[in-house]
C-alpha positions as CSV (number, residue, x, y, z in Angstrom):
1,X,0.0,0.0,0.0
2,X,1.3,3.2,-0.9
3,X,2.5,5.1,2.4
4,X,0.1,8.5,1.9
5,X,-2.8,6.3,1.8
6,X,-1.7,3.9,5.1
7,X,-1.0,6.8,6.5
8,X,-4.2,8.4,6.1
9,X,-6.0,5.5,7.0
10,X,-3.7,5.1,9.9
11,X,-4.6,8.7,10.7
12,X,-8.6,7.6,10.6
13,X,-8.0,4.5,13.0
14,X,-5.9,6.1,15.5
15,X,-5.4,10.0,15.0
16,X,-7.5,10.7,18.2
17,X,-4.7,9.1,20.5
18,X,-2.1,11.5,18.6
19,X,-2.0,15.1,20.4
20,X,-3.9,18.1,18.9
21,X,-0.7,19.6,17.6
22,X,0.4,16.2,16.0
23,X,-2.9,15.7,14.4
24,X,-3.2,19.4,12.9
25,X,0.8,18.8,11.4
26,X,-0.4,15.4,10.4
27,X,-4.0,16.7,8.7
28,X,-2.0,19.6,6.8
29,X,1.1,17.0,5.1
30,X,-0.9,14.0,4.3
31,X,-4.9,14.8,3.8
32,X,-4.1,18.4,2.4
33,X,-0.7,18.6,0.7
34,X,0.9,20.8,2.5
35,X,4.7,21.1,2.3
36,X,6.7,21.1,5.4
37,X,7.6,24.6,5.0
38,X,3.8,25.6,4.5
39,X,3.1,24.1,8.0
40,X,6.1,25.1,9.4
41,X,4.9,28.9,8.8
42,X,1.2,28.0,9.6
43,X,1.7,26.3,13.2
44,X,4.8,28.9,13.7
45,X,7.0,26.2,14.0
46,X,10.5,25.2,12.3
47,X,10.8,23.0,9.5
48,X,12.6,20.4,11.4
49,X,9.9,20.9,14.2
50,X,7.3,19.5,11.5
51,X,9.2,16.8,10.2
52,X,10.2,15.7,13.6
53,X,6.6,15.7,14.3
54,X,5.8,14.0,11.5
55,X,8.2,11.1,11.8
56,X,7.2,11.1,15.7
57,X,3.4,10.7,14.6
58,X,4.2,8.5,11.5
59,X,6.0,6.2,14.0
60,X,3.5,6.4,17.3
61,X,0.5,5.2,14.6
62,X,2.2,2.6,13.2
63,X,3.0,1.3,16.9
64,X,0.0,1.4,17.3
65,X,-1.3,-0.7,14.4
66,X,1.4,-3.0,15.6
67,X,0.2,-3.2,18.9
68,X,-4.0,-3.5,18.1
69,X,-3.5,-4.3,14.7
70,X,-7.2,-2.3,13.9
71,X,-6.5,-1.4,10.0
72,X,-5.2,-4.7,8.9
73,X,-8.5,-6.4,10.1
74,X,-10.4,-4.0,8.4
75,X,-8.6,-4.3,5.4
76,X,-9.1,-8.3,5.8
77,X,-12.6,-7.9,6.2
78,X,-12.9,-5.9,3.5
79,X,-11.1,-8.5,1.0
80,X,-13.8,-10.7,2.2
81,X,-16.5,-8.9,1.9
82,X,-15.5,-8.1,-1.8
83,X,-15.2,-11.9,-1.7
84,X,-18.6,-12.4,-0.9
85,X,-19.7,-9.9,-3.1
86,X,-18.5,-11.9,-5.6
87,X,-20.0,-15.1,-5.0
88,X,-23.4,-13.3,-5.3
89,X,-22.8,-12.8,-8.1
90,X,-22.4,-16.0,-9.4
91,X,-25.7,-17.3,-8.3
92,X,-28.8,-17.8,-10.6
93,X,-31.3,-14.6,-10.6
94,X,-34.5,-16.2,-10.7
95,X,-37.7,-16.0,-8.5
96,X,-37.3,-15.1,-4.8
97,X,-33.7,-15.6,-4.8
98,X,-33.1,-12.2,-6.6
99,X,-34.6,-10.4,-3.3
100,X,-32.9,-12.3,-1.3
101,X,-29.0,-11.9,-3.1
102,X,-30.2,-8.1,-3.5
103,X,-31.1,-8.1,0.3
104,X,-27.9,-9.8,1.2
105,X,-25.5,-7.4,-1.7
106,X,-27.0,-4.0,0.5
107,X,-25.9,-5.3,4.1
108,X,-22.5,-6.1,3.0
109,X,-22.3,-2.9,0.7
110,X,-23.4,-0.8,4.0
111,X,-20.7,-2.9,5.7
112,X,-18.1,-2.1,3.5
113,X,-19.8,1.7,4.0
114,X,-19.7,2.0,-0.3
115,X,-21.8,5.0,-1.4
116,X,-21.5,4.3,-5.2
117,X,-23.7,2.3,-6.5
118,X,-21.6,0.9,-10.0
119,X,-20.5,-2.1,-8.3
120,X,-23.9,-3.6,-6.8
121,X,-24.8,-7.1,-7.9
């Protein structure tokens, strides 16, 4: 996985144990694309200030994902859920069955928390 996106969804898993300053220098390099002199002068801080804070936050997230290990089950239920998703698919659409896959294909798409619709069985 590329490391802007694991760390964005680390930042969704776990960003509320990080402190309020590590979560705003966080926010401002990975969700909007700041550089670290752009944060530097918005948080009057030093440049090294923000990428020590950054590599001080990179490495308390993935410690915890270590430790609790919260985005790789998600990740693992999502593969299965895609999975499942799948095998739907494959079964015949006839008679009662249909409202029964389509009933099933909604929970698991409101699992998986999937707003567009392009992928539905």
């Amino acid at each position: 996985m590329e490391k802007v996106s694991r760390m964005a969804l680390l930042l969704d898993f776990y960003g509320g144990l990080l402190t309020d300053k590590q979560r705003r220098v966080f926010e401002l390099y990975y969700d909007h694309n700041l550089s670290l002199g752009e944060i530097a002068e918005e948080c009057r801080i030093s440049r090294q200030a923000v990428h020590d804070l950054l590599k001080r936050s990179e490495k308390s997230l993935e410690s915890y994902e270590l430790r609790l290990g919260l985005l790789d089950k998600f990740q693992r239920n999502q593969r299965k859920i895609k999975e499942a998703l799948n095998w739907l698919k494959t079964l015949p659409q006839d008679g009662q069955g249909v409202e029964t896959i389509d009933r099933i294909s909604n929970l698991l798409y409101e699992i998986m928390d999937v707003e567009d619709d392009s992928h539905r069985v």
